[in-house]
Backbone as CSV, one residue per row, in Angstrom:
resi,resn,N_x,N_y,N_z,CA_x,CA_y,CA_z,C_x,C_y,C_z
1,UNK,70.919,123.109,82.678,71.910,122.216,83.275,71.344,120.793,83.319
2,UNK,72.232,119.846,82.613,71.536,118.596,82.509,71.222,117.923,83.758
3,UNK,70.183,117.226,84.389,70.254,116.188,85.671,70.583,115.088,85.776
4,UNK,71.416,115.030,86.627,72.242,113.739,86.726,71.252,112.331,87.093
5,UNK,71.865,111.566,86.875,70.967,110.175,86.873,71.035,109.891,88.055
6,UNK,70.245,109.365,88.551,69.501,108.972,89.920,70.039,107.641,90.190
7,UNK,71.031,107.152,89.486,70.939,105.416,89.656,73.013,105.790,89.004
8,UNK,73.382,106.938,89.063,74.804,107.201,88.642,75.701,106.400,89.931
9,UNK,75.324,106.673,91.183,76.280,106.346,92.035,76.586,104.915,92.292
10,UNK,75.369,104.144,91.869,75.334,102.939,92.389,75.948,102.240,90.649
11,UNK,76.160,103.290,89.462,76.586,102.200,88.432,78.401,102.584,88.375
12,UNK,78.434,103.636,89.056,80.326,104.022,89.055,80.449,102.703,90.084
13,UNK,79.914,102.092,90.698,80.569,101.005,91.743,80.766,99.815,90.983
14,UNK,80.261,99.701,89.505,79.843,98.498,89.098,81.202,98.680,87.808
15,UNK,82.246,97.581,87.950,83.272,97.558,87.294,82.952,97.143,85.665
16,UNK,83.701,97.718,85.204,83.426,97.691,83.385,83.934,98.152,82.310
17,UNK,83.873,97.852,81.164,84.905,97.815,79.982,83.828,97.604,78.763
18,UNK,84.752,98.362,77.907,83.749,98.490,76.230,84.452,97.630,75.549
19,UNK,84.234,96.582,74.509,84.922,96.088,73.459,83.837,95.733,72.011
20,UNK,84.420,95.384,71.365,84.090,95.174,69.816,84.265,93.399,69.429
21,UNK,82.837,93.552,68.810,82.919,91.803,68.025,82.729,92.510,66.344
22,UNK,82.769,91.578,64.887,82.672,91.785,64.470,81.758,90.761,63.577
23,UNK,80.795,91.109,63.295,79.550,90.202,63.420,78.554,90.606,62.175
24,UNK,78.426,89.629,61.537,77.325,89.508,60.002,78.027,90.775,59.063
25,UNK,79.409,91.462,59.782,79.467,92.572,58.983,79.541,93.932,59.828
26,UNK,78.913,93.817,60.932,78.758,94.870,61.875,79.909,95.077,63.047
27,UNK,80.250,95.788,63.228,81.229,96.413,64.523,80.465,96.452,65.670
28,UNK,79.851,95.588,66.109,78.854,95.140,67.332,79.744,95.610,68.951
29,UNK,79.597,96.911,69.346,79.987,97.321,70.273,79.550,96.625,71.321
30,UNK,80.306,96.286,72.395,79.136,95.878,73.673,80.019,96.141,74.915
31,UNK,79.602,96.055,76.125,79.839,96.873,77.547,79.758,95.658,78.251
32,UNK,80.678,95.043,79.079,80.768,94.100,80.344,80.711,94.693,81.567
33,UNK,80.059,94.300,82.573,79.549,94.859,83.467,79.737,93.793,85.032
34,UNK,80.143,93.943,85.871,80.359,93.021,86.966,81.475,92.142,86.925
35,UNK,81.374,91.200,87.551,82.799,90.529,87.383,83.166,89.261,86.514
36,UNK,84.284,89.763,85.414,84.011,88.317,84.390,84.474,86.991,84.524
37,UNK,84.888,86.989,85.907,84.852,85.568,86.591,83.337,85.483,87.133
38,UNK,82.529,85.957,87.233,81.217,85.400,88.021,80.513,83.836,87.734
39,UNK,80.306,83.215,88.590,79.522,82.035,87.862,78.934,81.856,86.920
40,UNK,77.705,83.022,86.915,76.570,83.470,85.803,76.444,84.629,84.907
41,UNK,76.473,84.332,83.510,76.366,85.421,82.785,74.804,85.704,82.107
42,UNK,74.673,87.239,82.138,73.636,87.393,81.389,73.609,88.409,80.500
43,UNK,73.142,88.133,79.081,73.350,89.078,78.052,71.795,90.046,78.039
44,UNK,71.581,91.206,77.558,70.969,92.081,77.687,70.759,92.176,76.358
45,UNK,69.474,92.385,75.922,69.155,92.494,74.408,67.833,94.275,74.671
46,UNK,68.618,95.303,74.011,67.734,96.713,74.237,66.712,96.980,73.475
47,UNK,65.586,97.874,73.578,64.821,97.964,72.719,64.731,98.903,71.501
48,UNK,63.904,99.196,70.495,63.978,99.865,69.519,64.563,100.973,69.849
49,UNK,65.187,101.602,68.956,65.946,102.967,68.635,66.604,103.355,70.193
50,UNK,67.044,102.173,71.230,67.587,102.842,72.161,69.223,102.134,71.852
51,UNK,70.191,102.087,72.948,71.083,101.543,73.298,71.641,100.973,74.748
52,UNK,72.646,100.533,74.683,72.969,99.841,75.701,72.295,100.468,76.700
53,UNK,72.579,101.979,77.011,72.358,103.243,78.004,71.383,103.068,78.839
54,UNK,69.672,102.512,77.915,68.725,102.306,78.727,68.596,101.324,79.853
55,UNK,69.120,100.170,79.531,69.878,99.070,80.395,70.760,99.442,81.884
56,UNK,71.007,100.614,81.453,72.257,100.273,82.961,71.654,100.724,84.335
57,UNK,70.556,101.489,84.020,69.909,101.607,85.847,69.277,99.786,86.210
58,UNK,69.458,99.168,85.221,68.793,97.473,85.989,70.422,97.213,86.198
59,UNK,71.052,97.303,84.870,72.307,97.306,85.326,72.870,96.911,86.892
60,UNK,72.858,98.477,87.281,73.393,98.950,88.582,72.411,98.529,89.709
61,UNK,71.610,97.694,89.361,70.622,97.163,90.594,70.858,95.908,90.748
62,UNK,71.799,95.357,89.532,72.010,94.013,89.719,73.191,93.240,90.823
63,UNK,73.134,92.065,90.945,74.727,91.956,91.679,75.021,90.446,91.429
64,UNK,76.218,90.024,91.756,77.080,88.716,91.400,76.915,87.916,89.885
65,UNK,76.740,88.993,88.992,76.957,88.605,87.670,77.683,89.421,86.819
66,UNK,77.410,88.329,85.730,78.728,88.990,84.339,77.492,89.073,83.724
67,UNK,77.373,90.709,83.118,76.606,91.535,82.416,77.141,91.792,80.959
68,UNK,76.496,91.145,79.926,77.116,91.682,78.194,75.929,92.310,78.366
69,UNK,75.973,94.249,77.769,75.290,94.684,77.307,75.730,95.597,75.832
70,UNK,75.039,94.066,74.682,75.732,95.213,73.725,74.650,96.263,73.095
71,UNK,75.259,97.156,71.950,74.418,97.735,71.247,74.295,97.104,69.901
72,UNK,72.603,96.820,69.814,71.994,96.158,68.475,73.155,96.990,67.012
73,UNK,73.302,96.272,66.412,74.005,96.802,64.956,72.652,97.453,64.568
74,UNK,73.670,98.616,64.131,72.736,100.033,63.693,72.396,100.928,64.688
75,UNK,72.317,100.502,66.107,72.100,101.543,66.984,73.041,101.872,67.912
76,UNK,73.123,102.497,68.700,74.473,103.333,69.589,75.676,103.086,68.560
77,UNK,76.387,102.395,69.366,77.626,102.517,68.752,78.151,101.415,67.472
78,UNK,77.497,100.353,67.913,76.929,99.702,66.620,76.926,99.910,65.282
79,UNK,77.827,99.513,64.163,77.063,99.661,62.830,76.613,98.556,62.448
80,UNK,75.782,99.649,60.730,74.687,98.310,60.807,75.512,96.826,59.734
81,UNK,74.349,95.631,59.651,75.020,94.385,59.260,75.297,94.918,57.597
82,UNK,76.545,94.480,56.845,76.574,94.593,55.400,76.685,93.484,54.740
83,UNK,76.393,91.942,55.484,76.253,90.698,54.689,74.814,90.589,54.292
84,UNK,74.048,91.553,54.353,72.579,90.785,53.442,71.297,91.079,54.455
85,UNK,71.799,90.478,55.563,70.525,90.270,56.382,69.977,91.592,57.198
86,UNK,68.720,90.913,57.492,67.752,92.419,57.502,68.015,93.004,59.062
87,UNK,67.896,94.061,59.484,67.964,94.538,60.609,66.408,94.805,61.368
88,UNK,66.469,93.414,61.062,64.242,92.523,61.930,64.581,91.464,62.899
89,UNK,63.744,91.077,63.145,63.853,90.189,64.291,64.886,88.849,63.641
90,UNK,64.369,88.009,62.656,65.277,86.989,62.193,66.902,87.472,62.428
91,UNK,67.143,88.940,61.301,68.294,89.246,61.504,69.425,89.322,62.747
92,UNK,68.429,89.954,63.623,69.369,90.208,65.236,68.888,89.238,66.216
93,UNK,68.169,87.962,65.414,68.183,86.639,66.470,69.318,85.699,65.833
94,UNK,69.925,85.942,64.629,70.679,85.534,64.232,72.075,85.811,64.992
95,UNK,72.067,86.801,64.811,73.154,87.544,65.413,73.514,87.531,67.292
96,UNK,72.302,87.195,67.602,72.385,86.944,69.010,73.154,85.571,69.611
97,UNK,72.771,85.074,68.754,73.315,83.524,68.507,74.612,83.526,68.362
98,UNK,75.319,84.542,67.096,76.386,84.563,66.612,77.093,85.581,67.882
99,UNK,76.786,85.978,68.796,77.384,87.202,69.804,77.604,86.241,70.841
100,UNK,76.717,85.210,71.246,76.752,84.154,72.329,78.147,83.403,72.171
101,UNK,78.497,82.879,70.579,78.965,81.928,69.820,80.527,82.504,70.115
102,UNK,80.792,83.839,69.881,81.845,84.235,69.922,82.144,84.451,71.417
103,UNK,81.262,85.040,72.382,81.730,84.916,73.829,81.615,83.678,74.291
104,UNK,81.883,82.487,74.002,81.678,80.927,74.122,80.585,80.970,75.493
105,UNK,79.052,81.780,75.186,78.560,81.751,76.779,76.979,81.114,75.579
106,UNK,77.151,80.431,74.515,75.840,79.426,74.129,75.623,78.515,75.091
107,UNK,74.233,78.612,75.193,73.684,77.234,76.819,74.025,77.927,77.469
108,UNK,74.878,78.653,78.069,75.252,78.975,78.844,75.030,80.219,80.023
109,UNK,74.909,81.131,79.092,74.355,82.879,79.035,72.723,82.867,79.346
110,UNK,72.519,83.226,80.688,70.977,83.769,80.761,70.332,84.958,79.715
111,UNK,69.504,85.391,78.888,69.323,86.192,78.223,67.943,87.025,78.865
112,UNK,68.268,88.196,78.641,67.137,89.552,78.879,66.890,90.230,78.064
113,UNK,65.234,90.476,77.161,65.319,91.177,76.440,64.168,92.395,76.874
114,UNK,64.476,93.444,77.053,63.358,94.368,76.646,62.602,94.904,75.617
115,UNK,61.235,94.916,75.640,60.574,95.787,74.601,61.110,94.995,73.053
116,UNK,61.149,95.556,72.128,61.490,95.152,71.158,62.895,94.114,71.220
117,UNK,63.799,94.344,72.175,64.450,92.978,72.535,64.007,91.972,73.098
118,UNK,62.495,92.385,73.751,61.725,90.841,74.092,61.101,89.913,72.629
119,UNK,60.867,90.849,72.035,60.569,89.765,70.775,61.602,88.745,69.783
120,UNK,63.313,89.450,69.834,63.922,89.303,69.533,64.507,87.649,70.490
121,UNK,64.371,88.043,71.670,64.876,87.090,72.600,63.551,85.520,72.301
122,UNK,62.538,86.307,72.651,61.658,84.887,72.265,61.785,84.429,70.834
123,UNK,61.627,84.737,69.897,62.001,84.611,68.527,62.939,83.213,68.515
124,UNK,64.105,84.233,69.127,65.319,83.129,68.831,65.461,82.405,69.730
125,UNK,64.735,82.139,71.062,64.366,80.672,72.033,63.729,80.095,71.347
126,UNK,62.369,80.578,70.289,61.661,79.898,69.468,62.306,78.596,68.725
127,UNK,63.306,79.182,67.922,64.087,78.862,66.805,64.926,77.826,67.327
128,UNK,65.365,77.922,68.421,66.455,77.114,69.162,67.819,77.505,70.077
129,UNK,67.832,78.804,69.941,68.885,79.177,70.515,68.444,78.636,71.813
130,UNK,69.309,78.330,72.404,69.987,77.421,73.683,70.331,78.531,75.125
131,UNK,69.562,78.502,76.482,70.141,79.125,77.368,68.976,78.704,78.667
132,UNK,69.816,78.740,79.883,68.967,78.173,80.991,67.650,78.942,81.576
133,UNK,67.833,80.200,81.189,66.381,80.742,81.751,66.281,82.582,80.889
134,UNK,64.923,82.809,80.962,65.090,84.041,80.511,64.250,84.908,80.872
135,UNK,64.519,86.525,80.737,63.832,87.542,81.580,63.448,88.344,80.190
136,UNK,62.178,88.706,80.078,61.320,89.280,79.568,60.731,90.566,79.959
137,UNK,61.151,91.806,79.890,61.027,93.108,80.405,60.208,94.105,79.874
138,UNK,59.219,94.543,80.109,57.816,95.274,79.226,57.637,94.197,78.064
139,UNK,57.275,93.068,78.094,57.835,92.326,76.944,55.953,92.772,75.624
140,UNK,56.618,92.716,74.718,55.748,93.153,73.629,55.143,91.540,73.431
141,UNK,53.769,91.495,74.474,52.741,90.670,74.601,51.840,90.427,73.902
142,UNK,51.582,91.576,72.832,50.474,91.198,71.814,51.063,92.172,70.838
143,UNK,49.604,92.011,69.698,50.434,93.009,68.318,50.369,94.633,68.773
144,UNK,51.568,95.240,68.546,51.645,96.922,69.161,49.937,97.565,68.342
145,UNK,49.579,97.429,67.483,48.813,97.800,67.061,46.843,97.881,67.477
146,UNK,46.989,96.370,68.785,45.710,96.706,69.461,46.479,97.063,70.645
147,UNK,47.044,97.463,71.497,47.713,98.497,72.582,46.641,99.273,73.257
148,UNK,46.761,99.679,74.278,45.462,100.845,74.626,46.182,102.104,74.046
149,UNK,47.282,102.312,73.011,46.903,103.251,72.478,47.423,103.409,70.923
150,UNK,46.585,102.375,70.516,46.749,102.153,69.057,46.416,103.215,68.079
151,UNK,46.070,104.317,68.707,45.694,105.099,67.454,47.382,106.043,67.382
152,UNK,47.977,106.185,68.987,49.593,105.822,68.663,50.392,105.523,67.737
153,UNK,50.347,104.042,67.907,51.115,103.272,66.706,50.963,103.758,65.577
154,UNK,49.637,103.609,65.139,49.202,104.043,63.921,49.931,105.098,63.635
155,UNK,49.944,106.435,64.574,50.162,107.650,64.081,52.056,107.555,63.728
156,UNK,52.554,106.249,64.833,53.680,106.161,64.427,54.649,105.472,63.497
157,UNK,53.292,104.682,62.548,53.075,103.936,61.344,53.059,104.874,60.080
158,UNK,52.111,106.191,60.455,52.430,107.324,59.325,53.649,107.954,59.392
159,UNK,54.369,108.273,60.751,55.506,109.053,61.085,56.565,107.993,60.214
160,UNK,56.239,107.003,60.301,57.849,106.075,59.426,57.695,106.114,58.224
161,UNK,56.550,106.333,57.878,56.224,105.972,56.499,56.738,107.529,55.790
162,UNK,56.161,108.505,55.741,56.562,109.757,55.697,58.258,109.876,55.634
163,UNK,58.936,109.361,56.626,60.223,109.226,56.902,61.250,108.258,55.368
164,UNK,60.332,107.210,55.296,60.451,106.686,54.029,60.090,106.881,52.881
165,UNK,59.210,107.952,52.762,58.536,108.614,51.471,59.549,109.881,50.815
166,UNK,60.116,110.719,51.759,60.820,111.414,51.454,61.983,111.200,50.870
167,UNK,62.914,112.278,50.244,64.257,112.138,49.773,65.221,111.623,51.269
168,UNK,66.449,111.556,50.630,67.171,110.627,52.423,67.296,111.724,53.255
169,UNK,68.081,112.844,53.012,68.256,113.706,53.937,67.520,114.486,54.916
170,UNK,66.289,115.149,54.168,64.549,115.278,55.017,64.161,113.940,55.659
171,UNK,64.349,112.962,54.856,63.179,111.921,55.627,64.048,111.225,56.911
172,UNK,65.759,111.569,56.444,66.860,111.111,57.899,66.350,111.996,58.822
173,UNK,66.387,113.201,58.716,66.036,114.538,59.521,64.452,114.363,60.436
174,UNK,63.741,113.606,59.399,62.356,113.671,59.938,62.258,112.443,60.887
175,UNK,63.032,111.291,60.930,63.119,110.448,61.718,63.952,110.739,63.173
176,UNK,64.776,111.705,62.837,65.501,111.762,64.137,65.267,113.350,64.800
177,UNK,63.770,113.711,64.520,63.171,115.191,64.968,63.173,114.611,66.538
178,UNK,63.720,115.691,67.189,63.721,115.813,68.513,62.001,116.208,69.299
179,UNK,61.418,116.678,68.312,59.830,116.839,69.034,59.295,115.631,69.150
180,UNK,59.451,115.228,68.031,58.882,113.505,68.227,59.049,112.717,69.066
181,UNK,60.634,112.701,69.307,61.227,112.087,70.701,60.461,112.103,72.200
182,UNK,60.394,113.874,72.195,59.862,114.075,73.229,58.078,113.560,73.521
183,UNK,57.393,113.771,72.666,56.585,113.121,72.270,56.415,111.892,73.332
184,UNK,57.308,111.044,72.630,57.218,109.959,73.018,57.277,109.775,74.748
185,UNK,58.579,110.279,74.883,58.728,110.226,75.982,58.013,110.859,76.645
186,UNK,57.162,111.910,76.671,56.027,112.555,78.007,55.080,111.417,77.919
187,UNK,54.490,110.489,76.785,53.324,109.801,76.908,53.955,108.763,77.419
188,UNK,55.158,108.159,77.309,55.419,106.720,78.019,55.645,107.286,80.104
189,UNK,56.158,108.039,80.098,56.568,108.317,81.472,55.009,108.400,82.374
190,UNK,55.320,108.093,83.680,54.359,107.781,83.971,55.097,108.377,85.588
191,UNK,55.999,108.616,86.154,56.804,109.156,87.545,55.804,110.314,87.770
192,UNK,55.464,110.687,88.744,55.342,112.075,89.240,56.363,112.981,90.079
193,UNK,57.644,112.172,89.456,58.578,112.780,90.062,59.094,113.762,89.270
194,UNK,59.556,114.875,89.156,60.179,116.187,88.385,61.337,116.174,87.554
195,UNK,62.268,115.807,88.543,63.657,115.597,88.442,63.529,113.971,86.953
196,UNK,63.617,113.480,87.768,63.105,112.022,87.351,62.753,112.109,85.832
197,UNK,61.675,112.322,85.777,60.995,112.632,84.742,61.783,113.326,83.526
198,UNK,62.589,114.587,84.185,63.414,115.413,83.106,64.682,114.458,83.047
199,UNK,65.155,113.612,83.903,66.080,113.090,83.661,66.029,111.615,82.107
200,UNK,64.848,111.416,82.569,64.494,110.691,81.715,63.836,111.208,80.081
201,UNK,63.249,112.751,79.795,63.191,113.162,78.741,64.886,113.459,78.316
202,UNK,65.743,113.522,79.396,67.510,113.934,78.525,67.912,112.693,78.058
203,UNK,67.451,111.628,78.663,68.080,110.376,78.061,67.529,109.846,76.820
204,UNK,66.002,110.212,76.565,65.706,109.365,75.261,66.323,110.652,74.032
205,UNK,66.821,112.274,74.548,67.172,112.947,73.409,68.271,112.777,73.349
206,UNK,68.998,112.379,74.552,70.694,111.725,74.415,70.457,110.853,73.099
207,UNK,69.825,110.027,73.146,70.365,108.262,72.804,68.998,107.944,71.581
208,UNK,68.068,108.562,71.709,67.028,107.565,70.848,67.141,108.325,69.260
209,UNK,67.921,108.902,68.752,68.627,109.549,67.771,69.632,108.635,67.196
210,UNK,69.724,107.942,68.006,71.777,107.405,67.953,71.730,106.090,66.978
211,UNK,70.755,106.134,65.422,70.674,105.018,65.368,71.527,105.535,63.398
212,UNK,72.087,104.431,62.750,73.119,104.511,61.839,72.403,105.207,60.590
213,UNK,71.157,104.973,59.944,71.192,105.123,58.710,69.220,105.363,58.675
214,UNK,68.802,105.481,57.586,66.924,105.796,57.890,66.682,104.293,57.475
215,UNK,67.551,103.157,56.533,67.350,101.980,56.350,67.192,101.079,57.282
216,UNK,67.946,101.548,58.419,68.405,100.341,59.715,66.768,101.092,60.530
217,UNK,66.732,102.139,60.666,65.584,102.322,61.519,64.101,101.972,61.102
218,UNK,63.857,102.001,60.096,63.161,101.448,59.050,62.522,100.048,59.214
219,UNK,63.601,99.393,58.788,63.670,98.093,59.392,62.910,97.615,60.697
220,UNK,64.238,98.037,61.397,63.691,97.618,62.448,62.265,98.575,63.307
221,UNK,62.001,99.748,62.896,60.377,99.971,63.245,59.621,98.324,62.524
222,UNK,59.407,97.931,61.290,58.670,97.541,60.734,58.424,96.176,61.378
223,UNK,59.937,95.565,61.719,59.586,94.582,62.444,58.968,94.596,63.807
224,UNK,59.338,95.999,64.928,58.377,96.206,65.793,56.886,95.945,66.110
225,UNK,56.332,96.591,65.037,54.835,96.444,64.986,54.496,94.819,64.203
226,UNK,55.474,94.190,63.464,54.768,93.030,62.496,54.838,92.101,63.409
227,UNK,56.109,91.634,64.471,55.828,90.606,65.702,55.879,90.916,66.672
228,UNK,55.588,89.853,67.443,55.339,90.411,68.841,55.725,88.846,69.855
229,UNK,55.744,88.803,70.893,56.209,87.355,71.679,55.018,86.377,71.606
230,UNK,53.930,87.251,71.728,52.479,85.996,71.758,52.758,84.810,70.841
231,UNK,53.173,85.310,69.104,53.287,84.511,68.223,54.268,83.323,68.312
232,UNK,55.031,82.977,69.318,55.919,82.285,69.324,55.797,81.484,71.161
233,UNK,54.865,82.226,71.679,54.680,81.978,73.209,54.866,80.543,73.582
234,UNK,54.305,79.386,73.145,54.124,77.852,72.787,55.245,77.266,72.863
235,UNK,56.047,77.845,71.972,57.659,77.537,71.526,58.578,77.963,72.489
236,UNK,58.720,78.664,73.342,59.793,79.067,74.016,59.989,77.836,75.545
237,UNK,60.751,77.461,75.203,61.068,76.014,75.779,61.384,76.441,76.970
238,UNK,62.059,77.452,77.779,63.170,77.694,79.360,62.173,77.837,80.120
239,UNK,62.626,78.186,81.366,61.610,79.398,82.494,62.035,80.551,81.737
240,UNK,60.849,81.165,82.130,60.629,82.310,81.731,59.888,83.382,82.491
241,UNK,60.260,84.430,82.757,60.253,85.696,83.352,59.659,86.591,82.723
242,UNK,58.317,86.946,83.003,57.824,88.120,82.679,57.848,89.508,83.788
243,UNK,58.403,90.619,82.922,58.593,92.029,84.146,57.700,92.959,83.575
244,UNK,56.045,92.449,83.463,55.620,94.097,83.278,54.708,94.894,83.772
245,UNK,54.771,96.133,83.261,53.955,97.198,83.853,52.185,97.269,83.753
246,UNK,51.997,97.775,85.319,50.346,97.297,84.826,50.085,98.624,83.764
247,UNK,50.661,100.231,83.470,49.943,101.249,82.860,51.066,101.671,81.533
248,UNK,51.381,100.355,80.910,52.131,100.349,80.189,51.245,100.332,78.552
249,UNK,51.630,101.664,77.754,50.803,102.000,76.649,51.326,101.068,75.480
250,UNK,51.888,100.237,75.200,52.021,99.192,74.218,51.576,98.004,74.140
251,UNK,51.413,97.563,75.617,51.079,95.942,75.941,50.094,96.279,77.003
252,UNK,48.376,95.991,77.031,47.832,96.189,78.167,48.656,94.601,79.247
253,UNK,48.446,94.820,80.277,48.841,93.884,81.234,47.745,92.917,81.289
254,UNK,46.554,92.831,80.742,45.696,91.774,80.537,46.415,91.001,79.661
255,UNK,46.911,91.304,78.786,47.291,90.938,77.672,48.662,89.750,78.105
256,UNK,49.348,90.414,78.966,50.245,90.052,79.605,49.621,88.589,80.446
257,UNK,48.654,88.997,81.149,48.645,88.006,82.219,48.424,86.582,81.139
258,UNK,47.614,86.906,79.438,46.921,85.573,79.122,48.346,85.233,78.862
259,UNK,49.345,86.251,78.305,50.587,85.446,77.702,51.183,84.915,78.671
260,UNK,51.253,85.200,80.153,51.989,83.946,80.805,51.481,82.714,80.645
261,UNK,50.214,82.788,80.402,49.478,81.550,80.780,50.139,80.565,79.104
262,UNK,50.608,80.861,78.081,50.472,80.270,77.195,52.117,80.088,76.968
263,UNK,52.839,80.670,77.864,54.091,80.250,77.581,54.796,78.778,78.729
264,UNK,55.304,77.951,78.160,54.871,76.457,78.812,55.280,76.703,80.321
265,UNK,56.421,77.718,80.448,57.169,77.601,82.041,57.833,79.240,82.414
266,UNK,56.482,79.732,82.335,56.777,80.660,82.690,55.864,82.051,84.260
267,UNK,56.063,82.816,84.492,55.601,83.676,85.270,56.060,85.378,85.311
268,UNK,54.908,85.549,85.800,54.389,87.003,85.584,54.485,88.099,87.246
269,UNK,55.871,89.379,87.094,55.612,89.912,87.772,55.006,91.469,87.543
270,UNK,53.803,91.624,88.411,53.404,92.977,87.605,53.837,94.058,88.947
271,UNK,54.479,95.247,87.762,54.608,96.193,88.638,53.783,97.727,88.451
272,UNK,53.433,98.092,89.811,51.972,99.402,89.484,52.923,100.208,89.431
273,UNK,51.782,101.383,89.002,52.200,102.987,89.242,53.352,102.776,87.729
274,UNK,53.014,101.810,87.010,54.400,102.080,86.028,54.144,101.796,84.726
275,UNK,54.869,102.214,83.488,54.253,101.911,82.550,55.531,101.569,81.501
276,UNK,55.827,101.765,80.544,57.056,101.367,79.624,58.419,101.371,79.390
277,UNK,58.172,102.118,81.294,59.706,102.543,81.144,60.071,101.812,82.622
278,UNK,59.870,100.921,82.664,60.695,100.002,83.458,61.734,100.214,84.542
279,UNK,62.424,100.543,82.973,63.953,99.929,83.267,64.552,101.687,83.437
280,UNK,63.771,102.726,83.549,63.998,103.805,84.008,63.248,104.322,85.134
281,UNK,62.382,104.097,85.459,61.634,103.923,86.814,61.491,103.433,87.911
282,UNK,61.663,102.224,87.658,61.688,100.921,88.967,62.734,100.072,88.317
283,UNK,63.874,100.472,88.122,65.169,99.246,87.637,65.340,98.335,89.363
284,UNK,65.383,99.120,90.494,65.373,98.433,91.402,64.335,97.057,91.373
285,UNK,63.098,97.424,91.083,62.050,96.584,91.622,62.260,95.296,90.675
286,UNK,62.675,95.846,89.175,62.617,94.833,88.132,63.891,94.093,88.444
287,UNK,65.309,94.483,89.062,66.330,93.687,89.491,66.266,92.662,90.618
288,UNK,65.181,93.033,91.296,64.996,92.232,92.865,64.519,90.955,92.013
289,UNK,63.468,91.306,90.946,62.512,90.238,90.470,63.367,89.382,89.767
290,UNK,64.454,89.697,89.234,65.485,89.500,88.387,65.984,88.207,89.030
291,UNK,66.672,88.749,90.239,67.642,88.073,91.137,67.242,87.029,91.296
292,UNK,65.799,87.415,92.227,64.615,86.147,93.371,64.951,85.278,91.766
293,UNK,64.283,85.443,90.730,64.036,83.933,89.640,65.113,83.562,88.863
294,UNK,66.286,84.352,89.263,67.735,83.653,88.769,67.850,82.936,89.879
295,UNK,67.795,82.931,91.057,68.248,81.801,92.382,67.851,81.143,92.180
296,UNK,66.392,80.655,91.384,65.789,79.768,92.005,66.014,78.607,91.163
297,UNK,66.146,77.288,92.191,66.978,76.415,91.608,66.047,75.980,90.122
298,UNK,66.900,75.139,89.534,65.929,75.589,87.718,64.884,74.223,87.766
């Protein structure tokens, strides 16, 4: 019997609607969340092979805003782009731009990216995209590959590769193996809670499957591991919000603390006892942090 989400009651209170943009080519699904008169909007950018889904326990911790949370083209509900461009960071900072452009919220729209949407989000502050402040969530602080558990990556550097070596149908199959999943998810979780814990292995076998084609996942693994936010740290012009975990296996939090120091206007909240999953663990703690540095006058 599946377990219900721990953070369900407080997101049925939170008013909302699904719609469609149509973007580089893609049917760019996305989810509004709170009220779309609110003063302040903030768009939500998710991380690799997840969807909107992982987002909504910060979601439901949030309050007096207009929430876009879409799904990246190619993943959830999302298909992927068919004008050319790659499904890497350039590609879906492009597109972030072009998602802002069409909800007329450019300059305007606070942006949040997690995990592989933190690189995406700094990227395209890099570049120029335009917005008053931004939140950075497990943000991928250095290259995934020195991590405290790089021999990880690595192993998940052979797992893609393998995935791409094969004919499509095995190597589709071998990318979206449910052991692997789990995998993942017992080494990122870090709760000693039971419930919790299983609730959170049903969600990454719900959703971390849910992605269009072995090309789009491909992709975007490759750009995972090739950037990271450090490379662009200099460049990111706003305030800036760092949310991460001190026992988080992709980004040590040392790593973290030098990157606040090198991004021109920014700060660092660290949260213990926690590690990559954030935004499934402590969505409360990371929304409080959220709130306090959206008030504060800019």
């Amino acid at each position: 019997m599946p377990v219900p989400s721990p953070y369900a009651a407080r997101l049925a209170a939170v008013p909302q609607r699904r719609a469609e943009l149509e973007i580089g080519g893609s049917r760019t699904a996305y989810w509004e969340y709170g009220d779309p008169a609110a003063a302040r909007s903030i768009v939500l950018v998710h991380g690799f092979r997840g969807d909107h889904h992982g987002l909504e326990p910060v979601v439901a911790n949030l309050h007096g805003l207009r929430i876009i949370a879409p799904d990246l083209p190619g993943f959830g509900d999302s298909t992927p782009f068919t004008d050319g461009r790659g499904h890497d960071v350039d590609g879906y900072g492009a597109w972030l731009g072009e998602l802002l452009d069409a909800l007329d919220l450019r300059g305007e729209a606070l942006l949040l990216g997690h995990s592989f949407g933190s690189i995406v989000v700094a990227h395209a502050l890099a570049n120029g995209l335009a917005t008053p402040r931004a939140v950075l969530v497990n943000p991928i602080g250095a290259p995934a590959l020195s991590g405290p558990r790089g021999v990880l990556t690595q192993l998940a550097v052979l797992y893609y590769r393998v995935g791409a070596l094969l004919p499509e149908r095995p190597g589709f199959a071998v990318l979206r193996a449910r052991f692997v999943t789990r995998i993942m998810s017992v080494t990122m979780s870090k709760t000693r809670e039971p419930r919790l814990r299983r609730w959170i292995h049903e969600e990454h076998d719900r959703y971390f499957g849910a992605f269009a084609d072995r090309r789009v996942v491909l992709e975007a693994f490759r750009a995972s591991v090739s950037k990271d936010v450090s490379g662009v740290a200099e460049r990111i012009p706003v305030p800036t919000l760092l949310v991460a975990a001190q026992q988080d296996d992709i980004t040590p939090i040392e790593a973290q603390r030098r990157l606040v120091g090198r991004i021109p206007r920014a700060e660092l909240v660290e949260i213990p006892d926690v590690g990559h999953l954030i935004h499934y663990e402590t969505p409360g703690v990371a929304a409080a942090a959220i709130e306090r540095f959206l008030g504060e006058a800019p």
